[in-house]
TORTILO-691929 format. One record per residue (C-alpha): residue in one letter; x, y, z. Coordinates in pm, whole numbers, padded with zeros to 5 digits, always signed. Example, Ala and Ser with C-alpha at 12.3 -4.5 7.8 and 13.67 -1.06 7.14 Angstrom:
REM residues 2
a+01230-00450+00780
s+01367-00106+00714
***
This chain:
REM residues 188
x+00375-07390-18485
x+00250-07726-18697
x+00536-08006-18636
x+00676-08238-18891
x+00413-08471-18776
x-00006-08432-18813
x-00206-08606-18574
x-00061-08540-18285
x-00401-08415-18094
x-00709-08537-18292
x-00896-08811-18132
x-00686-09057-18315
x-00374-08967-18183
x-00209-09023-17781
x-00211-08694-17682
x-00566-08726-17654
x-00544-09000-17442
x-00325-08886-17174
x-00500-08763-16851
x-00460-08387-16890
x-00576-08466-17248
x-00860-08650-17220
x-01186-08538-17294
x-01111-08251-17453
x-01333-07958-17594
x-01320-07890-17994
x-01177-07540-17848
x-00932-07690-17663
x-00823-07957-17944
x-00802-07621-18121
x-00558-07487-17866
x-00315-07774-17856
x-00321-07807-18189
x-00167-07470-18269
x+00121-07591-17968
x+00204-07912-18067
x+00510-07987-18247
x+00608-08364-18338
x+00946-08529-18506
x+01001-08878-18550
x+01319-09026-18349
x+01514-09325-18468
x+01661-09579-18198
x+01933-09438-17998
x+01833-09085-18099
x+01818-08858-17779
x+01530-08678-17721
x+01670-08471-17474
x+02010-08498-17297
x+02099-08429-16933
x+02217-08038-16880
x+01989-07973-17146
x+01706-07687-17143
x+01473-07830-16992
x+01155-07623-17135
x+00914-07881-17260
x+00628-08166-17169
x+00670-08425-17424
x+00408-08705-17511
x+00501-09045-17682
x+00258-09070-17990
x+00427-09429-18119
x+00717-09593-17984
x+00891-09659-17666
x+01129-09398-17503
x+01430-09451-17190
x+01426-09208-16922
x+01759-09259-16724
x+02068-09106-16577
x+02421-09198-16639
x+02659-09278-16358
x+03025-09119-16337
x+03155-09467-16455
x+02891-09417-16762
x+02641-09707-16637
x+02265-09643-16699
x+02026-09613-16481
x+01703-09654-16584
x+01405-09467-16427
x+01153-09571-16642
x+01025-09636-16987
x+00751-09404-17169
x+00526-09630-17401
x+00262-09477-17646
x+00036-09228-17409
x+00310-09144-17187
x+00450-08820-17106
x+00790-08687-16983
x+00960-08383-16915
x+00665-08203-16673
x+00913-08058-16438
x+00986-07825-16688
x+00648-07675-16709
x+00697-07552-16317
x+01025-07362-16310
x+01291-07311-16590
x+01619-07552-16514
x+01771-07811-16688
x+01758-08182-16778
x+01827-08409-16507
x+01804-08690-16750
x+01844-08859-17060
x+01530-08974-17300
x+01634-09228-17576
x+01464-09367-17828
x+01415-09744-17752
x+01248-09815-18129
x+01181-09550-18350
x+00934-09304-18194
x+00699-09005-18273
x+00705-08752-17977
x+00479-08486-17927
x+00646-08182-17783
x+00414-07872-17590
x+00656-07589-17522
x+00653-07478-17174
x+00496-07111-17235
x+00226-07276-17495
x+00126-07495-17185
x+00092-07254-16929
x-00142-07075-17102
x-00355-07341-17213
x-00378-07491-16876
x-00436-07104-16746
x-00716-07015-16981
x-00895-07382-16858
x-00890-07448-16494
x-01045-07783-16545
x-00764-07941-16790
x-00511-07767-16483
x-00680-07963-16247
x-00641-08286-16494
x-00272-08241-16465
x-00219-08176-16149
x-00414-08528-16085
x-00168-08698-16347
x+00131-08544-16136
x-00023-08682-15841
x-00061-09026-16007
x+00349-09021-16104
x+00417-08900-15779
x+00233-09238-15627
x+00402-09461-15855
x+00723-09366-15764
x+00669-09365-15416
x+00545-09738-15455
x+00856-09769-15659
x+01079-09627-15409
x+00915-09890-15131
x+00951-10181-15375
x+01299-10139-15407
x+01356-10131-15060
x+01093-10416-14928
x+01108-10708-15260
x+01388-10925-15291
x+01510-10932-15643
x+01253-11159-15826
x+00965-10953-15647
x+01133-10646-15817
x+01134-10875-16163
x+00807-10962-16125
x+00666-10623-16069
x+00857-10472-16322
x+00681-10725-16560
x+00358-10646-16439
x+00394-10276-16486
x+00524-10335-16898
x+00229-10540-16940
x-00040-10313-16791
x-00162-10037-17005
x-00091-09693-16870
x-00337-09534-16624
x-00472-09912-16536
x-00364-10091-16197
x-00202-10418-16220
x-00443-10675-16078
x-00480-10956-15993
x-00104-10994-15852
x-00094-10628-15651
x+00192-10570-15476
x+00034-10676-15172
x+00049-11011-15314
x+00409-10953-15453
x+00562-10990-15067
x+00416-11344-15057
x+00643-11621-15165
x+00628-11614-15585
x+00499-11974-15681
***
């Protein structure tokens, strides 16, 4: 199951570093190790495609990666970006469906890839690394609900500003000082 890629899940490497990750037990490094499969993407390579099979939890290793969905008229959306750290595709890993969106490479990109089957029985053989991802879907969950209110409660340069804040904050670290809080007061 080795990818094209080594590194993937020793200390060194992101995987390790993501919240379900973190802290992990030589036995468990073991474990992921044997699941993890890695290819390097060039920009504009897709690394999955709306309508796709969607069967996998994929963690950016280097690079940057667009998540977004295309409109009828072929404009993008974007929901987010996935820096170094950063994982997509975790739907998957509840119930077998398909893509809903598209993942691009922004710059090229080494992506970690953890088959849906692989991960369910990792996570089911160690409750504690379960109960690490099921905090990390809780944490996406919050962010896009205080995306969902930002949208609908900043003007546009509060939305700018925010989005800024959010690119230059390292994953799993709260912006501060601005906070949102301070984002409804007049920028100045």
């Amino acid at each position: 199951m080795a990818g094209e890629f080594s590194g993937c899940v020793r200390d060194e490497s992101r995987v390790c570093h993501v919240p379900i990750f973190r802290d992990l037990k030589p036995s468990e490094v073991s474990l992921l190790d044997a699941a993890v499969q890695s290819r390097r993407y060039r920009k504009g390579e897709f690394i999955f495609q709306e309508g796709e099979e969607s069967d996998s939890l994929y963690i950016i290793h280097q690079g940057v990666v667009k998540i977004y969905n295309l409109s009828d008229e072929g404009k993008q959306h974007i929901l987010r970006f996935l820096f170094a750290g950063d994982f997509g595709g975790q739907l998957a890993l509840f119930k077998e469906d398909i893509q809903y969106t598209n993942a691009e490479a922004v710059e090229d990109a080494v992506v970690c890839r953890i088959y849906r089957n692989d991960l369910r029985t990792i996570l089911q053989c160690n409750p504690e690394m379960a109960y690490r991802f099921l905090q990390a879907m809780s944490d996406r969950l919050r962010d896009a609900d205080e995306w969902t209110g930002s949208l609908s409660l900043l003007d546009a340069d509060r939305r700018i500003a925010k989005v800024l804040l959010n690119l230059g904050t390292p994953r799993n670290q709260t912006p501060s000082p601005p906070t949102l809080r301070s984002l409804w007061s007049p920028i100045g």
